[in-house]
N, C-alpha and C positions, 0 to 999 in steps of 0.2 A: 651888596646882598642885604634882603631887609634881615630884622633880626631872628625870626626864625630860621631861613636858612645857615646864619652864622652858627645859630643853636647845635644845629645839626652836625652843623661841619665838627665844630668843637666835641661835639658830642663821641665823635668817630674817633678824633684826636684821642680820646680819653678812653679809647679801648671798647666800647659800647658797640658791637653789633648792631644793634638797633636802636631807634627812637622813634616814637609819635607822639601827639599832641591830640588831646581830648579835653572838650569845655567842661568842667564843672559842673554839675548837675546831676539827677538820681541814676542809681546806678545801675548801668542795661543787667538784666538777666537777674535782679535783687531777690523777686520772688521767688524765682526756682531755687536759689540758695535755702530761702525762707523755709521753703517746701521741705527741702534737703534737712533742713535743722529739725523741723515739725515730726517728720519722719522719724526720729532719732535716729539718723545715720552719725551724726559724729560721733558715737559711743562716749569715752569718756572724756573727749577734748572741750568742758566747760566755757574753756575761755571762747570758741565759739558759740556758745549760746546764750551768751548773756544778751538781756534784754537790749542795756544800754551798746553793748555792742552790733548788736543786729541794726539798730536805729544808726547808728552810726556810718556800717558797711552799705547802707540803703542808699545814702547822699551824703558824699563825703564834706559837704560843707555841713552836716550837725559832726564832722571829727573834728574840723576847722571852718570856721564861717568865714573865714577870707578868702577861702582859693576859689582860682578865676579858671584856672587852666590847669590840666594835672599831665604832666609830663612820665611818659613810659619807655624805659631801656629795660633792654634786653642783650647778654652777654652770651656767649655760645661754651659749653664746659665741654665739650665730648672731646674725650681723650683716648677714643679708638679701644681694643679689645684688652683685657687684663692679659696679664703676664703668664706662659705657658706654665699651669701648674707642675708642682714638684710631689713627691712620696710624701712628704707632710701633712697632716690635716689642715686645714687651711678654708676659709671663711669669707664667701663674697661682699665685701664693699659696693654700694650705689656708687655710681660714675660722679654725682655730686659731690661727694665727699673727699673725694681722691688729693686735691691740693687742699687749698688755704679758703678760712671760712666764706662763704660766698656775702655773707651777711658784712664784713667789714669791708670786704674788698669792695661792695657795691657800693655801699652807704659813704666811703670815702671820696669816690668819684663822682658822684652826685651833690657833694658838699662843693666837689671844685664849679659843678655845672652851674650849681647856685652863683658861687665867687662872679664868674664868669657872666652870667644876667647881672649880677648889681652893677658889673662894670659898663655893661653894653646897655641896659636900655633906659639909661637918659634918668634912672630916678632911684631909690633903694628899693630893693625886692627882697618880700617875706615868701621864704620856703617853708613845705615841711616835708621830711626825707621820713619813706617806710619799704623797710625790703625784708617785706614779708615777716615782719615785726609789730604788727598793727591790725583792725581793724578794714585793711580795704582789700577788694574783692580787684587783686592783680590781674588776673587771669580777665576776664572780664573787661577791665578798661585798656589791657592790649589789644584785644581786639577792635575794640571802639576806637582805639589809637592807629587801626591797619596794621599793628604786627603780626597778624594770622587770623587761625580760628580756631577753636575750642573742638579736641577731637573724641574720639566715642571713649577714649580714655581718660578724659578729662585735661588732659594735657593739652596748653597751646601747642601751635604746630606750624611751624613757618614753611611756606613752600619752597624756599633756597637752601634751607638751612634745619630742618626736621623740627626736633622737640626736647633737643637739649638743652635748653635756655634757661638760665635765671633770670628774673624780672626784676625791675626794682621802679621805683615810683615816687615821685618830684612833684609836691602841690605847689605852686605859683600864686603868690596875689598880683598876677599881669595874666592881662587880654592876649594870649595866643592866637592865631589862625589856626581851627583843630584840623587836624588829617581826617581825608572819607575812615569810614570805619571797614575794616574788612570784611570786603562784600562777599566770598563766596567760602562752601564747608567744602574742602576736598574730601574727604574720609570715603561716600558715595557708598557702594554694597561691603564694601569692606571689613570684617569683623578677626581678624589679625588679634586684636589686642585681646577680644573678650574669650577667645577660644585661648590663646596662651594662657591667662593669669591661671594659675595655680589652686586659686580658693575660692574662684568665682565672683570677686570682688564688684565684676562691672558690670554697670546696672545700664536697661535700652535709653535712659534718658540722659547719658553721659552724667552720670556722679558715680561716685562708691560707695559701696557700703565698708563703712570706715572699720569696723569693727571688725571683718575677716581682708581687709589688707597688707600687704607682709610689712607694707611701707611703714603703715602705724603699728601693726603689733610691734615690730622690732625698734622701733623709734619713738614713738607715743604712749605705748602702753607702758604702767606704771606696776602690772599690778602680774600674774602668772599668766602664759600662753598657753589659752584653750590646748586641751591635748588634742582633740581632734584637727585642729590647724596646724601642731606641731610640724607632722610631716611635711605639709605643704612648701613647710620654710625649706629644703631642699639644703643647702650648704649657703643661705642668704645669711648674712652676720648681721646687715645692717642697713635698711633700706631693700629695693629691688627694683629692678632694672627695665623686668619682662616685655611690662607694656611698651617699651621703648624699645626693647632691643627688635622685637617683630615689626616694627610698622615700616612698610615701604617707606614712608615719607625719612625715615633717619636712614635704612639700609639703600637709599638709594641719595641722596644728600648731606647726610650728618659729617662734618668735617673737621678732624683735630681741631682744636683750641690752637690759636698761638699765643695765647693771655700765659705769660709766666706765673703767674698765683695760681691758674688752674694744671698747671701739670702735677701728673702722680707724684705724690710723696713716696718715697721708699716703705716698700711693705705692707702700702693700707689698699692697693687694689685685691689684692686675697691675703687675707691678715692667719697669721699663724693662730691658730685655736689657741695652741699652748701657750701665748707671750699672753694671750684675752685670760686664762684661767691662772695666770701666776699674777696675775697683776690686783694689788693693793686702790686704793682710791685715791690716792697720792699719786702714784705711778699716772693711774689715767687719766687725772688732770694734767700731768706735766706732758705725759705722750698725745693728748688732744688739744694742747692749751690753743690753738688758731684753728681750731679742725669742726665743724658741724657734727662731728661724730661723739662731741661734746654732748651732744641732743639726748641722745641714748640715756645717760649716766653711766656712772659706773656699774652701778647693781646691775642694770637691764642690760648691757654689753654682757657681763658675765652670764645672766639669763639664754642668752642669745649663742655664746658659744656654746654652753651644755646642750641645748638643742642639737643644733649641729653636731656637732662631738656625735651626740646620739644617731643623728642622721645619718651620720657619713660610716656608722659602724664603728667608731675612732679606738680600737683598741689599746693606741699606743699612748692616748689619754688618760688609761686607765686608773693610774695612780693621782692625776689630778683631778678626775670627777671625784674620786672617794672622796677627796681635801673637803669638797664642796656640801658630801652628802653630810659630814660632818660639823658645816657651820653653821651658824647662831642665825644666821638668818632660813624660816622657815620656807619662804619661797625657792630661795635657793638649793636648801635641800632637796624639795619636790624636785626641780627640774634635772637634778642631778642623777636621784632616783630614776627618774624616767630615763636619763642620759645613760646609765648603766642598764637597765634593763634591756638595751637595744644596743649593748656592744655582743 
């Protein structure tokens, strides 16, 4: 086998769902990003819109001038339907989150993939590992890699395998053979996902509008949730699903994980409101310390259940919204306020 195949094989060894291989060079679809950023769609996420950053994400050799070849895996997280709720209030978890951070798990496997080139191709090989920690446009060079195509939700989308995938991404200073890129969009008249989202987030050109996203309000946002968005968050704690959960391509393909990092942790597919509003910022570093749901913070987790709470009617929260309307932090007040006005 030459050595990309061995790649491959290895590849699979190490739990990876997927791999392709893409040359080096500007990066397909740069512009429409560019567009996306021009627009102010990212609302308050700076770090992509830094100048030096954009130049970057354009052609991944100004992020590294030595890569030759940029290596793409993809791992499968779907861990099937959450747990039959109980009388508790209780608060939807994104399917991403449900195991162990996907950022270590991936980045670890990718170090061995490296190991494994220095051994095999006859010379030392310079890597550099980014899973979804960096400047490059993932989504994008999967497809140029043949792991899918990019759906009206913005979400890759494999045709064996849906759109619950993590990516992760391998630059090489060695000459691969790249893979054809994925030649065709399934999506076709289909509109599943833009009819579900909840806030209208999804725009005809496959992007979002970052700013009424439940994904980023409840994860990215730093700052108080639009009350008119409020509702829309439904019993979403942290992340959301939606786009995913409608589309034929997962409800007719998406299949458990068997990655032991990615199985549910106890508790965090619908998380008790009550354990989110008693908890200290000590507590939820120790209760998140491997978990993506680290992302949030503490403050914005608490943000996020008083919404809910309020959503859900939560009357048996009642004595820990007050705690909230009572503390030192202003934001949190508000949302507590409101959290009580709709029990």
């Amino acid at each position: 086998m030459d050595l990309k195949t061995r790649l491959k094989a290895y590849a699979q060894d190490l739990g990876f769902d997927l791999i392709g291989v893409a040359q080096a060079g500007p990066t397909p679809s740069a512009d429409r990003y560019e567009e996306w950023v021009r627009a102010g769609r990212a609302a308050t996420m700076t770090y992509l819109t830094r100048p030096e950053a954009i130049e970057k994400r354009r052609d991944l050799r100004n992020l590294w001038p030595e890569a030759r070849s940029i290596i793409v895996v993809a791992m499968n997280y779907y861990a099937g339907g959450p747990p039959s709720p109980d009388d508790r209030p209780r608060g939807r978890v994104a399917r991403y989150a449900w195991g162990e951070d996907y950022h270590e798990v991936i980045a670890e496997r990718l170090r061995a993939l490296l190991k494994f080139l220095n051994q095999e191709a006859g010379r030392p090989v310079q890597g550099k590992i980014y899973v979804d920690t960096g400047p490059v446009l993932e989504r994008a060079w999967a497809v140029q890699a043949g792991l899918g195509w990019i759906g009206k939700n913005s979400m890759l989308i494999h045709p064996r395998l849906g759109s619950y995938l993590f990516l992760g991404v391998l630059l090489v200073d060695l000459d691969l053979k790249p893979d054809p890129p994925f030649p065709f969009d399934h999506c076709g008249t289909c509109t599943r996902c833009i009819d579900a989202c909840p806030t209208g987030c999804i725009r005809p050109d496959r992007t979002l509008e970052a700013e009424r996203c439940l994904s980023y309000l409840t994860i990215e946002r730093r700052e108080e949730i639009p009350e008119d968005l409020r509702p829309a968050m439904g019993d979403w704690l942290f992340g959301c699903d939606i786009c995913q959960e409608v589309c034929p391509w997962n409800q007719r393909f998406a299949r458990p994980t068997q990655e032991p990092a990615f199985q549910p942790r106890e508790g965090i597919a619908r998380m008790l409101l009550e354990e989110v509003l008693q908890m200290d910022e000590a507590t939820f570093r120790a209760r998140f310390r491997r978990s993506a749901i680290r992302r949030a913070k503490w403050r914005g987790l608490v943000r996020n259940a008083l919404v809910v709470a309020g959503n859900l009617r939560a009357k048996a929260l009642k004595a820990w919204i007050q705690r909230w309307r009572e503390h030192e932090d202003p934001m949190l007040q508000e949302h507590a306020e409101w959290a009580m006005g709709h029990l």
